[in-house]
C-alpha positions in Angstrom: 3.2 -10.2 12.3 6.4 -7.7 12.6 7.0 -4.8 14.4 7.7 -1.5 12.3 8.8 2.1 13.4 6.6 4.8 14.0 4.0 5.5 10.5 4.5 9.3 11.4 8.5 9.1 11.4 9.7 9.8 7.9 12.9 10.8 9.1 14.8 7.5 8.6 18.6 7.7 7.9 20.5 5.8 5.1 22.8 4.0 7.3 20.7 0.8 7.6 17.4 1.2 6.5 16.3 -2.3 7.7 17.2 -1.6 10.8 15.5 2.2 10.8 12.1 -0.3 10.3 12.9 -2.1 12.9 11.1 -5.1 11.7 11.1 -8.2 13.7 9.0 -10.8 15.1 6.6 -9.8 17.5 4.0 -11.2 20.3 1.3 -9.2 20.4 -0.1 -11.4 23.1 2.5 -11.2 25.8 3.3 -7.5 25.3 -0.4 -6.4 26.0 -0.7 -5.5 29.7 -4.1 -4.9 31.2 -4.9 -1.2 32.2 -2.4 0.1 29.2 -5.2 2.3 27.0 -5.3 0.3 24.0 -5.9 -3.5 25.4 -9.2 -3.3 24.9 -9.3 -2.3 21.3 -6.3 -4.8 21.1 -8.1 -7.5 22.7 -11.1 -6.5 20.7 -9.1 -7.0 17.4 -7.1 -9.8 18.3 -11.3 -11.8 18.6 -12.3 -10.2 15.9 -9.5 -11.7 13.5 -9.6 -15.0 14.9 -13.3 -15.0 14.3 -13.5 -13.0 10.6 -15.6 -11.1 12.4 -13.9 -7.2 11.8 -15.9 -4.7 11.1 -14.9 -3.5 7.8 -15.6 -0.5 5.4 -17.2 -2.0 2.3 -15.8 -1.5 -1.0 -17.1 1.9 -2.6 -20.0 1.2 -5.3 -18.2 2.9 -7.9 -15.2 1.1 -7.5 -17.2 -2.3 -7.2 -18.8 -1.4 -10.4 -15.7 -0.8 -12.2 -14.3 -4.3 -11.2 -17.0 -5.5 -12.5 -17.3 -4.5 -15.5 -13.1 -5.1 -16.1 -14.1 -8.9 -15.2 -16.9 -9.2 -17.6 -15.2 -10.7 -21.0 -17.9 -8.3 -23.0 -16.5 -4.9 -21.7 -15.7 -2.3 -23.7 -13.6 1.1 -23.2 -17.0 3.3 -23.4 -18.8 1.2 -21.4 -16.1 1.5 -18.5 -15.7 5.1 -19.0 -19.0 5.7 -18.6 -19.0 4.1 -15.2 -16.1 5.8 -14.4 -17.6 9.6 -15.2 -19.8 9.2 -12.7 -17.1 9.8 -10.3 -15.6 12.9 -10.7 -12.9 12.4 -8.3 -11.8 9.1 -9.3 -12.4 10.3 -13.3 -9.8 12.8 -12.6 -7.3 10.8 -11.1 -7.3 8.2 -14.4 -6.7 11.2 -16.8 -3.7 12.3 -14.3 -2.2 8.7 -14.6 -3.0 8.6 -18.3 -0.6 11.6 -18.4 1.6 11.2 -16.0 5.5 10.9 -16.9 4.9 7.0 -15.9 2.2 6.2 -18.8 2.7 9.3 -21.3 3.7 7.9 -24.3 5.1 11.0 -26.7 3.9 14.7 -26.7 -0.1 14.1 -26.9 -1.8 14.6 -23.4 -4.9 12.6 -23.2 -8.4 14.4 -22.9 -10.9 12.1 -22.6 -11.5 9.2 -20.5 -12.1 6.0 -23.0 -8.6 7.3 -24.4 -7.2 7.1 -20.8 -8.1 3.9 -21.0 -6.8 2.5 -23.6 -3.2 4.3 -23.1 -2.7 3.0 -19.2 -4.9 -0.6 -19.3 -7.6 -2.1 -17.6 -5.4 -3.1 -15.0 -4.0 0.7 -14.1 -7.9 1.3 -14.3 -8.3 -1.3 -10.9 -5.4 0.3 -9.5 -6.8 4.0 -9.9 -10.3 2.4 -8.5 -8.3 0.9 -5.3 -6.8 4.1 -4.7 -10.1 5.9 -4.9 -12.0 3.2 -2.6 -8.9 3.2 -0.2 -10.0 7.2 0.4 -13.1 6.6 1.0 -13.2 3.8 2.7 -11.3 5.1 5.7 -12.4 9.3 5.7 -12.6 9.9 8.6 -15.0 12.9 9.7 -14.0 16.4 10.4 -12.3 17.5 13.0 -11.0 13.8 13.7 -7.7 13.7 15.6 -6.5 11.2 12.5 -6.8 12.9 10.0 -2.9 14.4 9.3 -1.9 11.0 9.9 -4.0 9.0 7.2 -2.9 11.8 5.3 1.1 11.2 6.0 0.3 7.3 5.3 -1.3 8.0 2.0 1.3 9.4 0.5 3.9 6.9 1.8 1.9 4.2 0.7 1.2 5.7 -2.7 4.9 6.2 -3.4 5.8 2.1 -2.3 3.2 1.0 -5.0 5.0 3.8 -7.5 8.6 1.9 -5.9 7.4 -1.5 -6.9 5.7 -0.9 -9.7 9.1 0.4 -11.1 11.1 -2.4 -10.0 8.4 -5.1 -11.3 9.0 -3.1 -14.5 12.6 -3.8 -14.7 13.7 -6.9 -12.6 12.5 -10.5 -14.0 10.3 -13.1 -11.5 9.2 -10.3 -8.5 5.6 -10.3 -10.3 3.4 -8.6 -12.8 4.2 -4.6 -12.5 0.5 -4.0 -12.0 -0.3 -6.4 -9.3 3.1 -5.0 -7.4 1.5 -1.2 -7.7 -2.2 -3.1 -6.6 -0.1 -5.0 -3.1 1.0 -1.4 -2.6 -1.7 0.9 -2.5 -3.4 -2.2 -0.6 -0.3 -2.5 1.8 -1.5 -0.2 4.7 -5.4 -0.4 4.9 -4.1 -2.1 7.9 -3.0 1.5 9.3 -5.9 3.1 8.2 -8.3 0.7 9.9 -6.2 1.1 12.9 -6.1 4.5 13.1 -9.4 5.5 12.1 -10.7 3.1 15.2 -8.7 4.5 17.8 -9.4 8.2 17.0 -13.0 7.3 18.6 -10.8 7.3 21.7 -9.4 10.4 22.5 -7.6 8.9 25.2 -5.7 6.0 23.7 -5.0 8.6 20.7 -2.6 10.4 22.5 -0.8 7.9 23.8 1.5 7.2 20.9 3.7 4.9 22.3 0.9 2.3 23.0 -1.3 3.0 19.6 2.0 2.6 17.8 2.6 -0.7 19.7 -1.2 -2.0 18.4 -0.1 -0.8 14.6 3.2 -2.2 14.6 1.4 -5.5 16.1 -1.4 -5.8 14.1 -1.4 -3.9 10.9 -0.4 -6.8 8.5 -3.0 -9.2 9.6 -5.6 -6.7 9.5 -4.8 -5.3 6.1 -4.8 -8.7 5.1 -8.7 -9.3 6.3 -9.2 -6.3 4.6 -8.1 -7.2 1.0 -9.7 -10.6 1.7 -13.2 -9.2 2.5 -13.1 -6.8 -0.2 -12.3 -9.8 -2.7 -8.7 -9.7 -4.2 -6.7 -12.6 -5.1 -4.9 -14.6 -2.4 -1.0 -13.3 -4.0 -2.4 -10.0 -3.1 -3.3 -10.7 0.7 -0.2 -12.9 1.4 1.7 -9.9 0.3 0.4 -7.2 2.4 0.3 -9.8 5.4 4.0 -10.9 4.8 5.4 -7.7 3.6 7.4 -7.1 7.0 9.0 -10.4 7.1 12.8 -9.3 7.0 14.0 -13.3 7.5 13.0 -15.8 4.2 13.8 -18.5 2.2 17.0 -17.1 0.2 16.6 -20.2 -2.1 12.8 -19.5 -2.8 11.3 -17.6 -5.5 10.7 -13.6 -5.1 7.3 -13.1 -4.8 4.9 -9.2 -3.9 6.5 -9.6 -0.7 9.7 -8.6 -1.2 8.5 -5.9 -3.1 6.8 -4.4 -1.1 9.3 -5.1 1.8 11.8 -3.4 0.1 8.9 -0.3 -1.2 8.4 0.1 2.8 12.1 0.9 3.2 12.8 2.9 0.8 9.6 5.0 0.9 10.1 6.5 4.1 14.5 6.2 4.2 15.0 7.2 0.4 15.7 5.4 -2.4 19.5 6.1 -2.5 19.3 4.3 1.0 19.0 1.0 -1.0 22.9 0.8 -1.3 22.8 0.3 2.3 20.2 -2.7 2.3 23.4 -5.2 1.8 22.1 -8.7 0.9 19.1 -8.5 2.8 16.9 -11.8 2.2 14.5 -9.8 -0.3 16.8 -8.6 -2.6 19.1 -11.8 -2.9 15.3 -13.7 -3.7 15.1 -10.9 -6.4 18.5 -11.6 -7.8 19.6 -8.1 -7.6 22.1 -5.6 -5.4 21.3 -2.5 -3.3 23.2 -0.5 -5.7 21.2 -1.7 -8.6 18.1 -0.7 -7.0 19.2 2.2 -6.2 20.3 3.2 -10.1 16.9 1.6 -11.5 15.2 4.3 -9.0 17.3 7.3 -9.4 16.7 6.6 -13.4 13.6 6.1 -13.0 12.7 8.8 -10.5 10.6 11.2 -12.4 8.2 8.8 -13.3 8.0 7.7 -9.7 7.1 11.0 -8.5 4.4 11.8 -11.3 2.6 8.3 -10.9 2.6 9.6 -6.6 1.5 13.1 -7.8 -1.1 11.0 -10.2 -2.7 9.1 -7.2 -3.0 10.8 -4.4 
């Protein structure tokens, strides 16, 4: 797993955005000293991942039942909705996607949730769902020292699935536009798992320098166990465990990974800070320059910031 800068910094520059990550190989192992405040939970982790033994929020019910009823080859729009007005929360944030700038398809806004439907796909639906289950999976009670952080890495992982989704849109052989959102809503339940078990120790909270150690550590791994437990495809939990690796296979297909390598960049340094990415592995895999990213974002930049106003 790769090390990446500190979640809470946002304040990256555009003069090399790869390096503002600082993503590189890591050894969790050998950088772990005993008596530092977060071995333990770091020790605890590292046996509970070997095993597949984590202690992980289950899927919401509501967003379990609307998987299901997607994968049944029966389903109907009304039946869906109905499971879907149940929620109120998550009911709300399909009829925002439905008419956000992203999925608004002439001057008609959308009023009703079986139209929702039907404009942004069954897919979108999932992807709404994730979002939802993501929330309330990882709430974290009042008063917790956590929560302005989960609430920082919300929005900067909501805006690297809007990033990818808009890139799978417009560059050939990265993935299906959908799945690319899906990898990055799912990217940093990582984060959130971390975070939300260390704020139980007040302690090892306010040491930053060694929680952000155990995130940049072990975040990818864990979000993969995560996506794995709650039952997503394998495509989707190779990408959010590989989605730091800055060194691939030029020669090899793209795949979620770059995407979301590249989302993770330009999230938190910018999007015009992709004409500094040079010929980073990701973007040669994806065929395309820095500069060109950076034009299919600027152009595509309102939409972007509705489908982030849409989600979160």
């Amino acid at each position: 797993m790769q090390e990446e800068g500190n979640e809470g910094d946002q304040s990256a520059t555009a003069s090399d955005p790869a390096e503002e990550q600082g993503v590189a190989q890591a050894a969790p192992a050998a950088r772990a000293e005993d008596g530092r405040l977060g071995f333990q939970l770091l020790r605890q982790m590292a046996e509970d991942l070997e095993q597949g033994d984590f202690d992980l929020p289950p899927f919401p019910d509501t967003a379990i039942k609307v998987q299901a009823c997607i994968r049944d080859p029966n389903t109907d729009n009304e039946a869906l909705a109905a499971i879907i007005a149940t929620e109120p929360a998550l009911a709300a944030r399909l009829m925002r996607m439905a008419n956000s700038a992203m999925m608004r398809r002439g001057p008609i806004e959308v009023t009703d949730i079986p139209t929702a439907i039907s404009r942004i796909g069954m897919q979108m639906v999932q992807n709404a769902a994730v979002s939802f289950a993501a929330r309330e999976a990882f709430k974290p009670p009042p008063g917790s020292p956590c929560i302005d952080d989960l609430k920082r890495l919300r929005s900067i992982s909501i805006k690297v699935a809007a990033i990818s989704y808009v890139l799978a849109t417009q560059l050939r052989g990265v993935g299906k536009p959908e799945e690319a959102m899906l990898a990055g809503l799912l990217g940093s339940l990582g984060k959130f798992y971390i975070f939300t078990k260390a704020a139980d120790n007040e302690e090892l909270y306010s040491d930053r320098e060694a929680l952000d150690e155990i995130i940049a550590d072990w975040h990818t791994g864990v979000a993969r166990a995560v996506v794995e437990s709650w039952g997503f495809p394998d495509a989707i939990a190779i990408a959010v465990d590989e989605q730091e690796l800055r060194e691939r296979d030029r020669n090899a297909s793209a795949d979620l990974s770059d995407l979301l390598y590249v989302g993770n960049l330009l999230a938190r340094a910018g999007v015009q800070a992709a004409g500094y990415l040079g010929d980073i592995d990701a973007l040669v895999r994806m065929g395309v320059s820095g500069d060109r990213v950076a034009e299919i974002l600027t152009e595509n930049e309102e939409q972007i910031e509705s489908m982030v106003a849409a989600i979160s």
